[in-house]
Rosetta silent file (secondary structure, phi, psi, omega in degrees, C-alpha in Angstrom):
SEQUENCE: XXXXXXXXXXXXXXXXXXXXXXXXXXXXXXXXXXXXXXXXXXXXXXXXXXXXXXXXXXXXXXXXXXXXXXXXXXXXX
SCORE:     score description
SCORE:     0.000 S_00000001
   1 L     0.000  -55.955  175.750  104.224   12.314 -103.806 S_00000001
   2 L   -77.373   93.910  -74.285  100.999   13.808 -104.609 S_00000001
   3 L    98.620  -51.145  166.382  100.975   12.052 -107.879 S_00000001
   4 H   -94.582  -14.172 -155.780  100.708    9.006 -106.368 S_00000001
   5 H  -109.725  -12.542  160.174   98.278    9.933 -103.859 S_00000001
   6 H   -69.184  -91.888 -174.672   96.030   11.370 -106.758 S_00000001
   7 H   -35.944  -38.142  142.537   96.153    7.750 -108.563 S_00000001
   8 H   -31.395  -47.066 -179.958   95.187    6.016 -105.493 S_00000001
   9 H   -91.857  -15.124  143.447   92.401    7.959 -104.569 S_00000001
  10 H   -40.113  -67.944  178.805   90.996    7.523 -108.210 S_00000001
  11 H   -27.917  -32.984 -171.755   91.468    3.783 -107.795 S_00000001
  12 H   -97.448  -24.643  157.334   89.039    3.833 -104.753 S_00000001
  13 L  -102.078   52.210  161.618   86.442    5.649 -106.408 S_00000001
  14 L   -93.436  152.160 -161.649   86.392    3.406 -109.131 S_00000001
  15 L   -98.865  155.584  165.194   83.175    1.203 -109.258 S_00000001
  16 L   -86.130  152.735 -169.717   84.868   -2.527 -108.510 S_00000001
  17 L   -67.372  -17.037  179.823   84.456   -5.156 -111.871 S_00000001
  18 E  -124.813  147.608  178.991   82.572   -7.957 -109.467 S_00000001
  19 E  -124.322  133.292  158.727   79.393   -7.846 -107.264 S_00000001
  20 E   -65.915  117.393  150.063   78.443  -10.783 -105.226 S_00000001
  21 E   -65.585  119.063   86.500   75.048  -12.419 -106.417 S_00000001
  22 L    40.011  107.836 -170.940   72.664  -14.610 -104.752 S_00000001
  23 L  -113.774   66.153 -153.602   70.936  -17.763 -105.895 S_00000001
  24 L   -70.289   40.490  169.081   67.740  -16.408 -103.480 S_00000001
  25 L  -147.484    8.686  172.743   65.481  -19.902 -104.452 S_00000001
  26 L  -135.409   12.645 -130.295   68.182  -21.999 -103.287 S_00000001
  27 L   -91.658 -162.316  172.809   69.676  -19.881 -100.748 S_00000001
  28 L  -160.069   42.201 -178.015   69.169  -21.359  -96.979 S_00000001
  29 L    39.134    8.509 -121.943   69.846  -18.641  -95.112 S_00000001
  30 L   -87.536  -22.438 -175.691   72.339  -19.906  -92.926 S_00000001
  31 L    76.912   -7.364 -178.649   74.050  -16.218  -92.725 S_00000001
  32 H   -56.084  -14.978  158.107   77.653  -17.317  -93.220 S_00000001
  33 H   -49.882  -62.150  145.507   78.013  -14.918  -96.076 S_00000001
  34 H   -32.643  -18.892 -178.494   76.888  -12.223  -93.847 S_00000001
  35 H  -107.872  -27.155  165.144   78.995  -13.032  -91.113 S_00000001
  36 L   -95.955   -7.849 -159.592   82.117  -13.163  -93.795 S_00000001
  37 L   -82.406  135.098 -112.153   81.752  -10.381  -95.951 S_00000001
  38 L  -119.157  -58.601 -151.610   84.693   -7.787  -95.016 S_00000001
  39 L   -98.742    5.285  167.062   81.946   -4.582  -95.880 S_00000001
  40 L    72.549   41.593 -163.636   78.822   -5.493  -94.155 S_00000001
  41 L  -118.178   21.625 -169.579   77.241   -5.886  -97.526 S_00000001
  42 E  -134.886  113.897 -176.055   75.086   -8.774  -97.122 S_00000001
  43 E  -136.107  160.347 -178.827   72.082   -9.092  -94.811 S_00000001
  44 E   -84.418  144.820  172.784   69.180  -12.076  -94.907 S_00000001
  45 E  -101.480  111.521  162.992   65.777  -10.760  -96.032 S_00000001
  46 L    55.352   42.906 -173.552   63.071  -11.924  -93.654 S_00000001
  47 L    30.053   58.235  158.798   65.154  -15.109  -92.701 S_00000001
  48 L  -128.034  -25.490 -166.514   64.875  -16.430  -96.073 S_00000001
  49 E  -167.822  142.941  174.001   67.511  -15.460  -98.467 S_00000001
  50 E   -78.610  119.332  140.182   71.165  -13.260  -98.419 S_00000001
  51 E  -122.375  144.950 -178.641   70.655  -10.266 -100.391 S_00000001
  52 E  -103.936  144.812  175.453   73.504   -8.053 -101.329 S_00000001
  53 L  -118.117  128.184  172.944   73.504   -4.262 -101.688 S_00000001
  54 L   -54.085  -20.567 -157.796   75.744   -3.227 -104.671 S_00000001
  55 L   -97.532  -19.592 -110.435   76.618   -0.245 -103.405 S_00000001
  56 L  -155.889  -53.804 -164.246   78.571   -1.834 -100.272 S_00000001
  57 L   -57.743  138.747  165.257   79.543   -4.973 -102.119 S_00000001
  58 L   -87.872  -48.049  142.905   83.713   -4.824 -103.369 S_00000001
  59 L   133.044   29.672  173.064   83.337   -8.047 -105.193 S_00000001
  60 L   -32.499  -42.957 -169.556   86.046   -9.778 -103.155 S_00000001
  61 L    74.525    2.801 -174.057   84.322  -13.309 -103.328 S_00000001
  62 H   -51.453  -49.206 -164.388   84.788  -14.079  -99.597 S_00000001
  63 H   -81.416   -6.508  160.263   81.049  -14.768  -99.445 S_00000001
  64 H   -97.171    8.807  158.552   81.203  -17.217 -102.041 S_00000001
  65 L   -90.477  -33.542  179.950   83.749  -18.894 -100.530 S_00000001
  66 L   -86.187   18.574 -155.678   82.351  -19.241  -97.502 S_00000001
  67 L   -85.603   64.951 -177.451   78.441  -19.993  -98.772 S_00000001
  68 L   -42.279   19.431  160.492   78.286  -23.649  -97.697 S_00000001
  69 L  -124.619   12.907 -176.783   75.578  -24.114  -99.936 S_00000001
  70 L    63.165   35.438 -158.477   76.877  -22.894 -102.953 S_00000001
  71 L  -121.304   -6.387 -174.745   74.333  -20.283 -103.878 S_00000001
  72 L  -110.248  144.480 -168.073   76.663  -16.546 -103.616 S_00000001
  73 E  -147.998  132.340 -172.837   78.471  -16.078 -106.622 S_00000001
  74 E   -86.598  112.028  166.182   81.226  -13.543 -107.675 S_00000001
  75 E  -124.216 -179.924 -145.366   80.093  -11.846 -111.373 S_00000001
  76 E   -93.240  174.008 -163.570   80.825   -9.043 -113.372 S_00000001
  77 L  -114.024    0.000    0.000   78.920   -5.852 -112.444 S_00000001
């Protein structure tokens, strides 16, 4: 049992392989990224553009599914 519960809690402090991105010059603020994102890792800067903090993001892609404007995008870290 502790065996596995060592290899789990590696797993989770592992950095994740994707970050959500931004297209902030296209973005339209609309917040539905922010309002989908599972970790709170997405907030609008000065009700112009979604920025994401890396440190928060898991790299899920929920916010690029849900970006009706196409502008959040799941990439490699």
């Amino acid at each position: 049992m502790q065996r596995k519960t060592r290899k789990l809690d590696n797993m989770e402090s592992k950095k994740p392989k994707y970050k959500a991105q931004s297209e902030q010059d296209r973005c339209v603020a609309c917040g539905a990224c922010m309002k989908a994102c599972p970790k709170d890792a997405i907030s609008i800067n000065k009700g112009c553009f979604a920025v994401v903090d890396e440190n928060l993001c898991i790299g899920c892609g929920i916010c690029e599914k849900n970006c009706p404007a196409g502008v959040m995008h799941k990439v490699l870290r």
